[in-house]
C-alpha positions as CSV (number, residue, x, y, z in Angstrom):
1,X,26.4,69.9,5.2
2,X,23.1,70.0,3.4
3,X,24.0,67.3,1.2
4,X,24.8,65.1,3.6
5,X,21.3,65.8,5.6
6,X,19.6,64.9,2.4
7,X,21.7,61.9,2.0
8,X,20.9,60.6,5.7
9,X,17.2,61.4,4.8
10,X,17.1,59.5,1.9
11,X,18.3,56.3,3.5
12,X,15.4,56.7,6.1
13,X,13.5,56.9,3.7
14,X,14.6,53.9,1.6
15,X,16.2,51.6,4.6
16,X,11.8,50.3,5.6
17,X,11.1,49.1,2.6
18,X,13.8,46.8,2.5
19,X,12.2,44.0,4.5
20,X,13.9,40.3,4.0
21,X,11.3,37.7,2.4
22,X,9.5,35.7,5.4
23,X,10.8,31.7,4.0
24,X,8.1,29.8,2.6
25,X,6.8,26.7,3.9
26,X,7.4,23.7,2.5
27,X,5.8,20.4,3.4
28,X,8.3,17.9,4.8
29,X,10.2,15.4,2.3
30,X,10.6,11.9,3.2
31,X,12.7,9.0,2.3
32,X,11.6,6.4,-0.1
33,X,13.1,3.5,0.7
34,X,12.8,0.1,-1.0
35,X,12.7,-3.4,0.5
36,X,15.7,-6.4,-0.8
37,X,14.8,-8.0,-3.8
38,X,13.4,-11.1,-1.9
39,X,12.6,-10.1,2.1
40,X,10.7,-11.9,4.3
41,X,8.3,-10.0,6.8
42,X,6.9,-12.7,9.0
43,X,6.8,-11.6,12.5
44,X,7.0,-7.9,11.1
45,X,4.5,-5.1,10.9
46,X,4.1,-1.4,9.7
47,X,2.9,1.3,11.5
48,X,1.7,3.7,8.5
49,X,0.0,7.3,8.9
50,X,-3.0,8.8,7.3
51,X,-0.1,11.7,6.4
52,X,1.9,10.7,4.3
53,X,2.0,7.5,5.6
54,X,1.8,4.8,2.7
55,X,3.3,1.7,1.2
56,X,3.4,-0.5,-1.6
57,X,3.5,-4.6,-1.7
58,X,4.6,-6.3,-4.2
59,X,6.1,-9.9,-6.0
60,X,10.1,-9.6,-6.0
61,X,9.8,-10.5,-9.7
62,X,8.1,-7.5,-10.3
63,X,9.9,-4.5,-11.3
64,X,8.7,-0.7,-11.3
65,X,9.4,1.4,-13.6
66,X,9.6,5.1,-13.6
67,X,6.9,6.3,-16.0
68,X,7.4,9.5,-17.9
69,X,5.2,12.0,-19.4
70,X,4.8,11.5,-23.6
71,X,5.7,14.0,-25.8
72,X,5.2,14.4,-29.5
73,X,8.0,16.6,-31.2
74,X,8.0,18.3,-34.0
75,X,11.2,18.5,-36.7
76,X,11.3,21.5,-37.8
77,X,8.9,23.8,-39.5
78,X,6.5,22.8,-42.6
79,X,7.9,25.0,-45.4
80,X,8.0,25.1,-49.4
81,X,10.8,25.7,-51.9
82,X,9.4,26.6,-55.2
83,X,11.4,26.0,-58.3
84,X,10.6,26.7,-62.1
85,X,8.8,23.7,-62.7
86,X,8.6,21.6,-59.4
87,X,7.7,22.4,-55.6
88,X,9.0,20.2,-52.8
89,X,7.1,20.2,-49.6
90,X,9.1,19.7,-46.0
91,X,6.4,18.2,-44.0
92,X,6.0,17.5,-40.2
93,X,7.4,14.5,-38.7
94,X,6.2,13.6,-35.7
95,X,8.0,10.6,-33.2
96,X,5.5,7.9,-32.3
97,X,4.4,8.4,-28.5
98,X,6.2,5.8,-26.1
99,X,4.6,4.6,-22.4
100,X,7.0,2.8,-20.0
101,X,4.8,0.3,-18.6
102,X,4.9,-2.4,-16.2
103,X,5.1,-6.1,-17.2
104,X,1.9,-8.0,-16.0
105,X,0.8,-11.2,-16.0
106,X,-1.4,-12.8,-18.8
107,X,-5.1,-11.8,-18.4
108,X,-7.4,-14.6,-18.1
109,X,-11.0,-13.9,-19.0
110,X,-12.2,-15.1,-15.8
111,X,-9.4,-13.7,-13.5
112,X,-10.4,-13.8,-9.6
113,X,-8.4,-12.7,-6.9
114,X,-8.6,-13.1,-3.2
115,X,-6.8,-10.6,-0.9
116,X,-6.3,-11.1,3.3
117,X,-4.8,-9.0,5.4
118,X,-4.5,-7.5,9.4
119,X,-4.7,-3.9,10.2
120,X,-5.5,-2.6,13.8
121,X,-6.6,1.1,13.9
122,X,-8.9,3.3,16.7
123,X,-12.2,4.4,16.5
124,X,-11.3,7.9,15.8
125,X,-10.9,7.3,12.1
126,X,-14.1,5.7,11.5
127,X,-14.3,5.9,7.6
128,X,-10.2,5.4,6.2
129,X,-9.4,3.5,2.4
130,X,-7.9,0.2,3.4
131,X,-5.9,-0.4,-0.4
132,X,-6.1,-0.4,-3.9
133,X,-5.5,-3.8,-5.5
134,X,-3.3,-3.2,-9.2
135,X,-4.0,0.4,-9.2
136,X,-2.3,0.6,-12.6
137,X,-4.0,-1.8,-14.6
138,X,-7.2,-2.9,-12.8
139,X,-8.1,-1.2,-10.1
140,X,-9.7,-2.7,-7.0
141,X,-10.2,-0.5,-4.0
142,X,-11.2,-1.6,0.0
143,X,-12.6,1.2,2.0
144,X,-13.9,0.5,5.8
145,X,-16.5,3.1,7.0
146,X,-17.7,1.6,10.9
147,X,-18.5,-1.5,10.3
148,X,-19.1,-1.6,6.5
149,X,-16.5,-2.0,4.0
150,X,-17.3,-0.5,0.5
151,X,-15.7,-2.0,-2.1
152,X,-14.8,0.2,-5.7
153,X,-13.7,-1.2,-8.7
154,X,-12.9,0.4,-12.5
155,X,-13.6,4.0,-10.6
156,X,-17.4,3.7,-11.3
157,X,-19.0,0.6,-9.9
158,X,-19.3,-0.1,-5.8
159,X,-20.6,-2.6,-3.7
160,X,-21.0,-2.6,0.1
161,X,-20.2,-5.6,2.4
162,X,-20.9,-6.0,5.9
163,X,-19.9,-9.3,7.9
164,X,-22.5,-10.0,10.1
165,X,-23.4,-13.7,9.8
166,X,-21.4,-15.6,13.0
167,X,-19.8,-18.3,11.0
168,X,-16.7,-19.7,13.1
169,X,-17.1,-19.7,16.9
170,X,-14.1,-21.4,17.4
171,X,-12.5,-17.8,15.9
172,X,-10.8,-16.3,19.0
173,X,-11.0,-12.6,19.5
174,X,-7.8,-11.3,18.3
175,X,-5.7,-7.9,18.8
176,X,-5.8,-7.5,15.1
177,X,-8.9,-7.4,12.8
178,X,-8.2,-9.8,10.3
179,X,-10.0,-9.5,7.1
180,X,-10.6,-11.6,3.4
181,X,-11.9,-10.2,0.3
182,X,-12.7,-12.7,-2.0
183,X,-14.4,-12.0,-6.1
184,X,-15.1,-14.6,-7.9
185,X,-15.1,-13.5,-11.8
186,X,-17.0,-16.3,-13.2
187,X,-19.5,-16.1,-11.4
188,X,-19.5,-12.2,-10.8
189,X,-19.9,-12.7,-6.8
190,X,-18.0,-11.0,-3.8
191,X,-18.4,-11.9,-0.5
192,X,-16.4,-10.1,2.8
193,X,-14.9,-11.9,5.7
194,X,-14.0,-10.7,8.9
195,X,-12.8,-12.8,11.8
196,X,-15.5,-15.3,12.7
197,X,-18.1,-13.2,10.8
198,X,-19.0,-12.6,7.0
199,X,-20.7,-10.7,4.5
200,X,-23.8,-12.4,2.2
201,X,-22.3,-12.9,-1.2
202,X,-22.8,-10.2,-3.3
203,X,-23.7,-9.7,-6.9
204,X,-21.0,-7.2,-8.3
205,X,-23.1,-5.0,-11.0
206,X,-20.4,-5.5,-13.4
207,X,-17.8,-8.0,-14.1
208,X,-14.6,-7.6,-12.7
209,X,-11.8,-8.9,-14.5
210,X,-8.3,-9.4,-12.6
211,X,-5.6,-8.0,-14.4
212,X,-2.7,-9.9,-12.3
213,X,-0.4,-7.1,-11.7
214,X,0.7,-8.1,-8.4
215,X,0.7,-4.9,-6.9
216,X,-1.4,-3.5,-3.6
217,X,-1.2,-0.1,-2.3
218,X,-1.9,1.2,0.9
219,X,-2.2,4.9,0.9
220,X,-1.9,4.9,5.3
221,X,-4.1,4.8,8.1
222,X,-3.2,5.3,12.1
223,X,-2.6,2.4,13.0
224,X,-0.8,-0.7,12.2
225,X,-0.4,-3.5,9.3
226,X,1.0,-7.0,9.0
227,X,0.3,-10.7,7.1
228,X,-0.7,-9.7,3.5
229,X,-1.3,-12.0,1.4
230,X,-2.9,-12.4,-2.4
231,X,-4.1,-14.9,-4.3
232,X,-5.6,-15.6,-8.0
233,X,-8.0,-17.4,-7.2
234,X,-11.3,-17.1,-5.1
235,X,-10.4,-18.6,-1.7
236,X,-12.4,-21.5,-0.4
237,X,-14.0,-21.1,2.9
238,X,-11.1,-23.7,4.7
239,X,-8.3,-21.5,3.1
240,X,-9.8,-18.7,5.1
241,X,-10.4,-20.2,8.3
242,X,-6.7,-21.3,8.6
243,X,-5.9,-17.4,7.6
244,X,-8.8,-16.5,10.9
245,X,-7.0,-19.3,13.1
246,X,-3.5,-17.9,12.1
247,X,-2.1,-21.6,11.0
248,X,-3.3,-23.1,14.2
249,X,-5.9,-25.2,11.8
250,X,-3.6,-25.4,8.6
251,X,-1.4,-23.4,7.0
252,X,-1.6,-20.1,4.4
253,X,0.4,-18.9,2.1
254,X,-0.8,-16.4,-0.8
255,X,-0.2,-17.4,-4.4
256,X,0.7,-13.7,-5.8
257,X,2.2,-11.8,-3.0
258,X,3.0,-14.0,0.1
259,X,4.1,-12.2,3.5
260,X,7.1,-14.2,3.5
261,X,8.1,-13.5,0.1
262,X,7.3,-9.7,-1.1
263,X,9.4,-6.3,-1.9
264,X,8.0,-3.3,-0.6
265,X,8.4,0.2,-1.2
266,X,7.8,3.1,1.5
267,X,6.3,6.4,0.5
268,X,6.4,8.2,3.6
269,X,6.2,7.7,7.3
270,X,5.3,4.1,7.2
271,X,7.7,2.3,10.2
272,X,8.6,-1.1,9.4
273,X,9.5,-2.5,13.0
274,X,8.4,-6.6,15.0
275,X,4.7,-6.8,15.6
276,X,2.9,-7.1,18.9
277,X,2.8,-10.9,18.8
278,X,6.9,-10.8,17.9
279,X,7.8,-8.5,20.9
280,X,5.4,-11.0,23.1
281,X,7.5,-13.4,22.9
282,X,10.8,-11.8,22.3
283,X,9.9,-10.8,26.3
284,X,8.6,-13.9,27.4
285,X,11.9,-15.8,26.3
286,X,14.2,-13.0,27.9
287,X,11.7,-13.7,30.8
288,X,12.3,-17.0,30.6
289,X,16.1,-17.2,30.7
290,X,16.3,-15.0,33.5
291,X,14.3,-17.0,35.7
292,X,16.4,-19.9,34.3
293,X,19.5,-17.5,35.4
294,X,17.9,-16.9,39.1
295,X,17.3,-20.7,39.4
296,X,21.3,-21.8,38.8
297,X,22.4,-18.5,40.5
298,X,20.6,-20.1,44.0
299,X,21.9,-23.4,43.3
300,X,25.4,-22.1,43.3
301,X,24.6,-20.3,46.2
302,X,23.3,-23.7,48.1
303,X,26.8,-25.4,47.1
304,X,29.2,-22.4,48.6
305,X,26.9,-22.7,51.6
């Protein structure tokens, strides 16, 4: 009897401290998905997230490539045999260090690019980064903060843009704030457009040389994205105006990455789905035929009568 008093005891004893683990929280995984090799997005937008919200554009002959960490390894361990009269020596070998990189286009020494797009956000995020132009080779970063965009370039050099100068009036005011960033590498200048407004032209305090990797990032904002375009070349101030107009004075079309001709590659909750203007008229043609269906419904009507 005693023992089994000591033994119930015991398990008192013992049976608290054996508390399950509370489960860890871990942050939520999300799919990457991949666009078809050659997709067209006209009409199309993404609604991206400042979590986790990003996406990458880029030319469908462009291929990524996983890059892996570089190792050097060593064969065995550096030892000597001595004989009578001679001494060999093992010594280390080591394996040369290998990169995967990414194919890219033949640098010119005067490389411009020009870059347009259309976001449409809220004033609650007042300072977001806008994207990062070849983040791998020659990196080119867009940040808005109000009404000033900064612009960052080899992660030490800045310059900050603010369109103010009313240039088209015959620019309609628009759901979407389109912008165009244009550097001109000869001549080391950058200048900001947005809408019917733009920035002075700006002196960049070093050179920026374009890579070409035809690559732009967007690491996410709240709100919603459509119509990028790139192009190698500084644009001209008619190229942009057709981009403000939306075609309705010429057409567009970058020369790098073209909205109707890109991959893309989702890295979180970015929502590819039809844009505002798409949906527009996707109703006004369902309105459309049914008020064309309420017309020859009375007419049939009339003729029973």
């Amino acid at each position: 009897m005693k023992m089994k008093l000591l033994f119930v005891l015991s398990l008192m004893v013992f049976m608290p401290t054996m508390v399950e683990p509370a489960p860890t929280e871990e942050r939520p995984t999300w799919p990457r998905t991949t666009g078809s090799s050659e997709i067209n997005l006209d009409g199309r937008m993404f609604t991206l997230s400042r979590n986790y919200g990003g996406v990458i554009f880029y030319h469908p002959s462009y291929h990524f490539q996983t890059p892996y960490p570089t190792r050097s390894y060593k064969v065995g361990a550096p030892n000597t045999t001595k004989h009578p009269n001679t001494t060999t020596t093992t010594t280390t070998t080591k394996h040369p260090k290998t990169t995967t990189t990414k194919a890219t286009t033949t640098q010119s020494p005067t490389r411009s690019v020009s870059v347009c797009l259309r976001y449409m956000t809220d004033a609650v995020q007042p300072t977001f980064p806008l994207f990062t132009l070849s983040p791998d080779t020659s990196s080119l970063s867009l940040q808005r903060s109000f009404d000033t965009f900064m612009l960052s370039y080899y992660d030490s050099f800045s310059v900050d843009l603010q369109p103010i100068v009313h240039l088209w009036p015959d620019i309609k005011q628009d759901i979407w704030t389109s912008v165009c960033l244009t550097v001109d590498t000869s001549k080391s200048v950058v200048q900001m457009f947005s809408g019917g407004y733009m920035s002075p032209r700006k002196v960049m305090p070093y050179q920026y040389v374009w890579s070409g990797e035809p690559v732009i990032s967007f690491p996410g904002f709240d709100g919603q994205l459509t119509d990028v375009q790139v192009w190698d070349y500084p644009l001209r101030y008619k190229d942009i105006f057709y981009y403000m107009s939306r075609s309705y004075y010429g057409s567009y079309s970058g020369s790098v990455i073209s909205w109707s001709y890109i991959r893309y590659d989702n890295r979180g909750r970015a929502v590819l789905e039809d844009n505002f203007d798409m949906r527009a008229k996707v109703e006004q043609e369902s309105r459309r035929k049914e008020k064309k269906m309420r017309f020859f419904s009375v007419e049939e009507n009339k003729l029973l009568l």
